[in-house]
Structures are given as C-alpha cells and as structure tokens.
N, CA, C and O atoms as a MOPAC input file, in Angstrom:
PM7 MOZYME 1SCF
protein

 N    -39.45900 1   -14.09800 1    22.13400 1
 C    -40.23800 1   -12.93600 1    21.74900 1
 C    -40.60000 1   -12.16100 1    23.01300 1
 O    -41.16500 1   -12.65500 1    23.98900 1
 N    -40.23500 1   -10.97000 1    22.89600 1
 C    -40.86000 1   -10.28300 1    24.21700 1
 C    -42.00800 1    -9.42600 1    24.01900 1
 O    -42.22900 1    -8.49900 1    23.24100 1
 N    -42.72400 1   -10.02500 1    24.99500 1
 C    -44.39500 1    -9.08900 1    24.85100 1
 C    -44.57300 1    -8.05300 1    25.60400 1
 O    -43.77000 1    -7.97500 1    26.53300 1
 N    -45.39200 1    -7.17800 1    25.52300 1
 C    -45.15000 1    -5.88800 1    25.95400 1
 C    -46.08200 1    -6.10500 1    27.13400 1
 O    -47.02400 1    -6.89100 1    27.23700 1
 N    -45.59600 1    -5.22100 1    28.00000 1
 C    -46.06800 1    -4.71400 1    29.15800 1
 C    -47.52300 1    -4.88900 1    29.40800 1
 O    -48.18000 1    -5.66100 1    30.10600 1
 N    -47.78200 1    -3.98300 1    28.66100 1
 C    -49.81500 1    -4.17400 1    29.04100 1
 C    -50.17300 1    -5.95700 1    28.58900 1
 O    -51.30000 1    -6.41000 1    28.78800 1
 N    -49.52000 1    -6.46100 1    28.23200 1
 C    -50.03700 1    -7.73100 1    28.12300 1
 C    -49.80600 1    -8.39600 1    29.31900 1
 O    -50.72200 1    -9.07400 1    29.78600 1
 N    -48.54100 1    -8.30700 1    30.00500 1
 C    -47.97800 1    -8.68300 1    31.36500 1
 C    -48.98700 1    -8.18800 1    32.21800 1
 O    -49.49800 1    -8.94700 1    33.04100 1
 N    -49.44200 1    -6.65800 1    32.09500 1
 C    -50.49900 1    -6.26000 1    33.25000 1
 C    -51.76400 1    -6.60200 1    33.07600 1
 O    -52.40200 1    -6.80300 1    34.10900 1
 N    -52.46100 1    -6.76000 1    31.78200 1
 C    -53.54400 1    -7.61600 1    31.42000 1
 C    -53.74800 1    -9.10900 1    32.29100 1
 O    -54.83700 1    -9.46100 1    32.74500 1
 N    -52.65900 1    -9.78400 1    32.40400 1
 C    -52.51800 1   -11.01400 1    32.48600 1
 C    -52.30100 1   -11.17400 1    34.35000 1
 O    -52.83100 1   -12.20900 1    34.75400 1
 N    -51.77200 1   -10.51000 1    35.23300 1
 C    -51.68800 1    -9.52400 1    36.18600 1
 C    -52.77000 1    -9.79300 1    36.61200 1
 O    -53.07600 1   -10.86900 1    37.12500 1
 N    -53.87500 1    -8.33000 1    36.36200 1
 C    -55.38000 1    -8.37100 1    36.82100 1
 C    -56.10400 1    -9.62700 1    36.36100 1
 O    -56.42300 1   -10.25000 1    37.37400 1
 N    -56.53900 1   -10.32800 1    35.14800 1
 C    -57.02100 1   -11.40700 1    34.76200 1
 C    -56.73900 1   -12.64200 1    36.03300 1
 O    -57.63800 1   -13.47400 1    36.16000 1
 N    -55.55400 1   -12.75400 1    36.92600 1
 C    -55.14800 1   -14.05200 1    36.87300 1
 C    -54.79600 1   -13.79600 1    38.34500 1
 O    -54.44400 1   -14.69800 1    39.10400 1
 N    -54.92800 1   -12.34600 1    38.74300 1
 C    -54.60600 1   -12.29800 1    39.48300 1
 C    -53.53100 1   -12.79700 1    40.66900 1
 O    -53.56500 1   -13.39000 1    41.74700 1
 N    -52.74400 1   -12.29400 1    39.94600 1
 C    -51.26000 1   -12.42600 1    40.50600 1
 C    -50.86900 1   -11.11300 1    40.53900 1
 O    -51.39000 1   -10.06200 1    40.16500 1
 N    -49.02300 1   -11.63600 1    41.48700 1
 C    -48.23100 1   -10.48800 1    41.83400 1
 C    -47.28900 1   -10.32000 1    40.77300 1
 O    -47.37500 1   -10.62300 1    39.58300 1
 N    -46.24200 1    -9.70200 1    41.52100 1
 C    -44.99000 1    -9.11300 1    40.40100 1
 C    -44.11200 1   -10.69700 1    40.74300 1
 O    -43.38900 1   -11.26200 1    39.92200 1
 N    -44.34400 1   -11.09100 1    41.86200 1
 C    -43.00000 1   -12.14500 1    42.01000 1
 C    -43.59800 1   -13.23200 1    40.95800 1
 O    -42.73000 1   -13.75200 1    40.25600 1
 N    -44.99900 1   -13.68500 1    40.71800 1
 C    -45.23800 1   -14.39300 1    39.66200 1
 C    -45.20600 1   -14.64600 1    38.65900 1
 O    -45.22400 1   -15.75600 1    38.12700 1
 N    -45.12100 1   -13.01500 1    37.96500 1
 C    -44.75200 1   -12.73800 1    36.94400 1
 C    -43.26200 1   -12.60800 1    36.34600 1
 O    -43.00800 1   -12.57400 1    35.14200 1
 N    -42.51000 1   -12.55600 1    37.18100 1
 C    -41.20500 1   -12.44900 1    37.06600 1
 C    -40.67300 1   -14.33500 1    37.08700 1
 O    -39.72200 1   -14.80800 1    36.46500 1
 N    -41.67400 1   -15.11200 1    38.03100 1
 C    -41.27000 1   -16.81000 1    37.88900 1
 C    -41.84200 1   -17.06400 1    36.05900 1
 O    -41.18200 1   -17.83000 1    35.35700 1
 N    -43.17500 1   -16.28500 1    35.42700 1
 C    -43.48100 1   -16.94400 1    34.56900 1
 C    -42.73000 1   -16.20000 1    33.29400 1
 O    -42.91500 1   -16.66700 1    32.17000 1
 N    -42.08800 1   -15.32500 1    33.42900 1
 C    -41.39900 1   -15.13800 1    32.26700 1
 C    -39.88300 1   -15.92900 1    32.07200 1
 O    -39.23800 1   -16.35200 1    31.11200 1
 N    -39.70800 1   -15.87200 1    33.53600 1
 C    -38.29900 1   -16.79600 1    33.65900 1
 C    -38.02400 1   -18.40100 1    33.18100 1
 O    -36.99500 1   -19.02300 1    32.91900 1
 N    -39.76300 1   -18.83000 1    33.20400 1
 C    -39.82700 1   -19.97500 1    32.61400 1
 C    -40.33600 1   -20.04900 1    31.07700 1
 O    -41.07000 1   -20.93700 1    30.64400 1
 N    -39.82900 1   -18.98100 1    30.34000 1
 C    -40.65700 1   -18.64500 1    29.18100 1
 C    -41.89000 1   -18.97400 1    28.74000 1
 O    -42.23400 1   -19.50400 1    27.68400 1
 N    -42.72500 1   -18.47600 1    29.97700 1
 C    -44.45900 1   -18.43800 1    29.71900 1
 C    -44.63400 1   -17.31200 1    29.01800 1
 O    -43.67000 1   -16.54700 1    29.01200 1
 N    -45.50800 1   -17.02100 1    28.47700 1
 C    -46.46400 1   -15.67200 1    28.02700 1
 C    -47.25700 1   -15.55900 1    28.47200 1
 O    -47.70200 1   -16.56800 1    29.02000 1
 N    -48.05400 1   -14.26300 1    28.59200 1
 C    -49.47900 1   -13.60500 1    29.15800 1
 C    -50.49000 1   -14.60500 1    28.72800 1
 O    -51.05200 1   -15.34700 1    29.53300 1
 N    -50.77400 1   -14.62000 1    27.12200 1
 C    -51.52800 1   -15.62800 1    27.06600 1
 C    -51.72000 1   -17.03600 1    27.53600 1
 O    -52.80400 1   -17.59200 1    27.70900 1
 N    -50.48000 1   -17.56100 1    27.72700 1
 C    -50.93100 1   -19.03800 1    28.43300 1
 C    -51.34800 1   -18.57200 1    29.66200 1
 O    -52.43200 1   -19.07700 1    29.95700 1
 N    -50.97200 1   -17.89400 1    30.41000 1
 C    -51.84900 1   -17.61400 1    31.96500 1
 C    -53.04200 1   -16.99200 1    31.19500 1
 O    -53.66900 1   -17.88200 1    30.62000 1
 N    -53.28200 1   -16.42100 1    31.10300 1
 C    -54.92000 1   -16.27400 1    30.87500 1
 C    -55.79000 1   -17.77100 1    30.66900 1
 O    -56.71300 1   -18.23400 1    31.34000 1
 N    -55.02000 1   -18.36200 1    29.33700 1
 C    -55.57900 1   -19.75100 1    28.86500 1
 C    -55.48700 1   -20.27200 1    30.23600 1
 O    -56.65800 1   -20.54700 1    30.49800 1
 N    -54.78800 1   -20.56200 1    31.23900 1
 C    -54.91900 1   -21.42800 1    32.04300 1
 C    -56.21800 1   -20.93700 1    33.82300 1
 O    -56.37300 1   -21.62900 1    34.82900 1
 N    -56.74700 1   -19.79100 1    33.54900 1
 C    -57.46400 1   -19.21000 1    34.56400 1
 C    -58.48100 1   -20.54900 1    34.40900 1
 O    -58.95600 1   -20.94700 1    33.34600 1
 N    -58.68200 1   -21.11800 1    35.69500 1
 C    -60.19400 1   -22.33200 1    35.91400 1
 C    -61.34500 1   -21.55300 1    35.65500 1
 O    -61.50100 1   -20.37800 1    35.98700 1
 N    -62.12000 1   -22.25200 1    35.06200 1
 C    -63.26500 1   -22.12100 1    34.78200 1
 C    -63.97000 1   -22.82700 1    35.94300 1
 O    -63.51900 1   -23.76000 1    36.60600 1
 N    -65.34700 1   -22.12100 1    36.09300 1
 C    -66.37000 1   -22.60300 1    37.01600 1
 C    -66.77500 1   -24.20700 1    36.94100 1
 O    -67.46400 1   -24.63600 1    37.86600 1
 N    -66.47700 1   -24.88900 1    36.14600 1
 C    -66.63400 1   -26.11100 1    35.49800 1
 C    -65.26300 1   -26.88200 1    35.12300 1
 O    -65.19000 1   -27.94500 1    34.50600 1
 N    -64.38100 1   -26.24900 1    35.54400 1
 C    -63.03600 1   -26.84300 1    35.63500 1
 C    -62.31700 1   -26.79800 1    37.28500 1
 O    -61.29000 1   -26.28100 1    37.72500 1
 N    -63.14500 1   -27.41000 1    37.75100 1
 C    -62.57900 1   -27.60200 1    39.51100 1
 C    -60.93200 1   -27.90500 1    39.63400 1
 O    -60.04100 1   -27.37000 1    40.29400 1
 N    -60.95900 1   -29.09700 1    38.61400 1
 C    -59.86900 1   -29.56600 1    38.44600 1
 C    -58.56300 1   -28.62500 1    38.27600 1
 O    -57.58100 1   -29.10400 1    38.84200 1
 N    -58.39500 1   -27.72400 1    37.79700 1
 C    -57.73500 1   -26.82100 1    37.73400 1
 C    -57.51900 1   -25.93100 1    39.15600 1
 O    -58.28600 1   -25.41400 1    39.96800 1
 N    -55.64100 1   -26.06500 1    38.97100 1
 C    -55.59000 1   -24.87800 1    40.07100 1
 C    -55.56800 1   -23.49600 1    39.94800 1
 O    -55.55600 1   -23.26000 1    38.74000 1
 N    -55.55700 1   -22.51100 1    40.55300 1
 C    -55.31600 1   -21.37900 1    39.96500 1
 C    -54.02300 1   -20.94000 1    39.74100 1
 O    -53.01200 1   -21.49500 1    40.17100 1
 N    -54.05900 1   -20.03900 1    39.13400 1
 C    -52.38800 1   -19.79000 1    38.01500 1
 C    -51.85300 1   -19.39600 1    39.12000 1
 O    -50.90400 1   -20.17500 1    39.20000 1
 N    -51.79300 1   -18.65100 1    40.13400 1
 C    -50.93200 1   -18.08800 1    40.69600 1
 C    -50.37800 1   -19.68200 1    41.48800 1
 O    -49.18300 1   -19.87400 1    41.71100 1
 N    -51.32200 1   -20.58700 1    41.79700 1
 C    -50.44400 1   -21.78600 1    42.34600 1
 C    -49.86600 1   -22.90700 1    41.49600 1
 O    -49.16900 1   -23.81500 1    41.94900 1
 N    -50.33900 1   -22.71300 1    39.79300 1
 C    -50.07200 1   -23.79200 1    38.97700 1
 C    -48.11900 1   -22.90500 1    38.53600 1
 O    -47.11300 1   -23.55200 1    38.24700 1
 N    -48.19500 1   -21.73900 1    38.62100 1
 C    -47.31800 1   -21.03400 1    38.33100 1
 C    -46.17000 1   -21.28300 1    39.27200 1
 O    -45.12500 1   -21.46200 1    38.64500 1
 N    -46.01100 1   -21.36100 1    40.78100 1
 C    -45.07900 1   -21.60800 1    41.99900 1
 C    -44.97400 1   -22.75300 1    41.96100 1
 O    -43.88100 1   -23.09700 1    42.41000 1
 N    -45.85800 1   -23.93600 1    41.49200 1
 C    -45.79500 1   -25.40800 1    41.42200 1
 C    -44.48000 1   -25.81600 1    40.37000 1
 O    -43.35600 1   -26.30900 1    40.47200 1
 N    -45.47800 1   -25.22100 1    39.18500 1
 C    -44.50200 1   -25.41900 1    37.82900 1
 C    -42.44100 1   -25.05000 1    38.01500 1
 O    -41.42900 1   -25.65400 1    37.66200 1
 N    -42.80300 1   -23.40300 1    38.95100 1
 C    -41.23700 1   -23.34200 1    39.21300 1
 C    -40.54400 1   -23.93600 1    39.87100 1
 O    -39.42400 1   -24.22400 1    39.44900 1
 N    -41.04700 1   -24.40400 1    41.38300 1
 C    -40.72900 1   -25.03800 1    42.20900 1
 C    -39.91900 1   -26.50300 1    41.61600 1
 O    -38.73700 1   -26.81300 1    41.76700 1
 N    -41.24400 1   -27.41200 1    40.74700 1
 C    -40.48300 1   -28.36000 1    39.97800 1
 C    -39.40600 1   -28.46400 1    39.21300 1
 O    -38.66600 1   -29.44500 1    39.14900 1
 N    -39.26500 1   -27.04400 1    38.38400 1
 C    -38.29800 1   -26.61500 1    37.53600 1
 C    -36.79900 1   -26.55500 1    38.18100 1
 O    -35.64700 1   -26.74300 1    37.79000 1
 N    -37.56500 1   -26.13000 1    39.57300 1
 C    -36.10100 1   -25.51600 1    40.59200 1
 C    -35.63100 1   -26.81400 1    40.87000 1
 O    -34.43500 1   -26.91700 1    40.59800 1
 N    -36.21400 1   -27.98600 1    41.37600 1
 C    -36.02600 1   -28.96500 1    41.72900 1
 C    -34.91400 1   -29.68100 1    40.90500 1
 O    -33.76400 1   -29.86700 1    41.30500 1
 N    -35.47300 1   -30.09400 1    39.57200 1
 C    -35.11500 1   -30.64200 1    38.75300 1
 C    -33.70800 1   -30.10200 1    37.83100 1
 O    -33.12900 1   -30.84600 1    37.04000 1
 N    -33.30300 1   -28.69700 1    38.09800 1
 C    -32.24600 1   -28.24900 1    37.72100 1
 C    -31.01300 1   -28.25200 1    39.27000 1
 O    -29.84200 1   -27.89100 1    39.15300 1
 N    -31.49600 1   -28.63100 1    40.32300 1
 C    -30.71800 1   -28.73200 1    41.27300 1
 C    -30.00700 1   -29.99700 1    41.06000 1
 O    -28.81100 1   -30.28300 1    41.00100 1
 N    -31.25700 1   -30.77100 1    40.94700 1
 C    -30.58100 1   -32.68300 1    40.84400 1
 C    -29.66800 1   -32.65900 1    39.56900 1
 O    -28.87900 1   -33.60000 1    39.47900 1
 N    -29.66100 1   -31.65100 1    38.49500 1
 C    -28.98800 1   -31.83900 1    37.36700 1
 C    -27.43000 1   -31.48700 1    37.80400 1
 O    -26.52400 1   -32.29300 1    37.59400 1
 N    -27.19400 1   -30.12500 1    38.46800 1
 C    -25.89500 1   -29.88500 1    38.62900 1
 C    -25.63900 1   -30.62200 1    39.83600 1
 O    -24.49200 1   -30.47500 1    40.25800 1
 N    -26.38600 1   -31.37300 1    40.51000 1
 C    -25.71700 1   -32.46500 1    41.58300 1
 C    -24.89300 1   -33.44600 1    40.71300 1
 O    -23.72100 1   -33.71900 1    40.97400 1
 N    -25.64300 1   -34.00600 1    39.56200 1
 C    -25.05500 1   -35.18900 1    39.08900 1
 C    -24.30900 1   -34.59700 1    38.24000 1
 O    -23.95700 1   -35.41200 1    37.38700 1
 N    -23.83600 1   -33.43400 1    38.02900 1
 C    -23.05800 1   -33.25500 1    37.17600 1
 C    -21.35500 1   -32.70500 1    38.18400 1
 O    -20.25300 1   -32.28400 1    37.83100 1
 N    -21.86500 1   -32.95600 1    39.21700 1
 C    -20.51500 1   -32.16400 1    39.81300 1
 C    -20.35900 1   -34.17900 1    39.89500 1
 O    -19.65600 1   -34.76900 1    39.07500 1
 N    -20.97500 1   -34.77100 1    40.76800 1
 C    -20.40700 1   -36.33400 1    40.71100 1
 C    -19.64900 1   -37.07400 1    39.54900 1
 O    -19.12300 1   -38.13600 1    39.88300 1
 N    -19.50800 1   -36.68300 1    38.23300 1
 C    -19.21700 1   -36.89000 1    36.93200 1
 C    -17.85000 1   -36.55600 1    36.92700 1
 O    -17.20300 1   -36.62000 1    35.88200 1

C-alpha cells in the first residue's frame, strides 16, 4: 500500500529524521505510522530513537541478505 506523502512528512518532523531514513524505511516496508508508534517516550529509556532503531534495523537487514547470496553462490 502506498501512503501518501504528508504522512511520510508528518512522520519526518514527528521522528525527526532525514530523507536517507525515510527512503531505508520504506525500502524495508515500514509505514509512517510504525515510526511514529515507535518515537520513546519519556518513560521508555529503553527505547532508541527511530532515526537509530531505523539504520540498526537496515544495517541487520543488509547483513543478513549478504550472508544469504554468499551461501547461495557456494551451492
């Protein structure tokens, strides 16, 4: 489903992020709303903020699709 723009820029100012973030979280088929849902609360320390739970999440993603076409060229 593609969501429109002002939801992307809603989600943007809210969460404060850039364009390169936004371009990792659609690539991983996030929506606006889960970054919003995921902004820490003052009482949620535990939580990182989206713009680093967002580079984490891809980073792993990147990771884990590298090791896939490794073992698939060994096959």
């Amino acid at each position: 489903m593609a969501y429109k723009q002002e939801l992307w820029d809603e989600a943007k100012k809210k969460c404060r992020i850039g364009d390169e973030e936004i371009r990792m979280a659609k690539e991983m088929g996030l929506n606006p709303k889960s970054l919003i849902k995921n902004i820490p609360n003052k009482n949620e320390m535990w939580k990182t903020p989206v713009k680093d739970w967002i580079h984490n999440m891809y980073d792993k993603r990147q990771r884990k699709s590298k090791r896939k076409a490794v073992l698939l060229k060994c096959v």
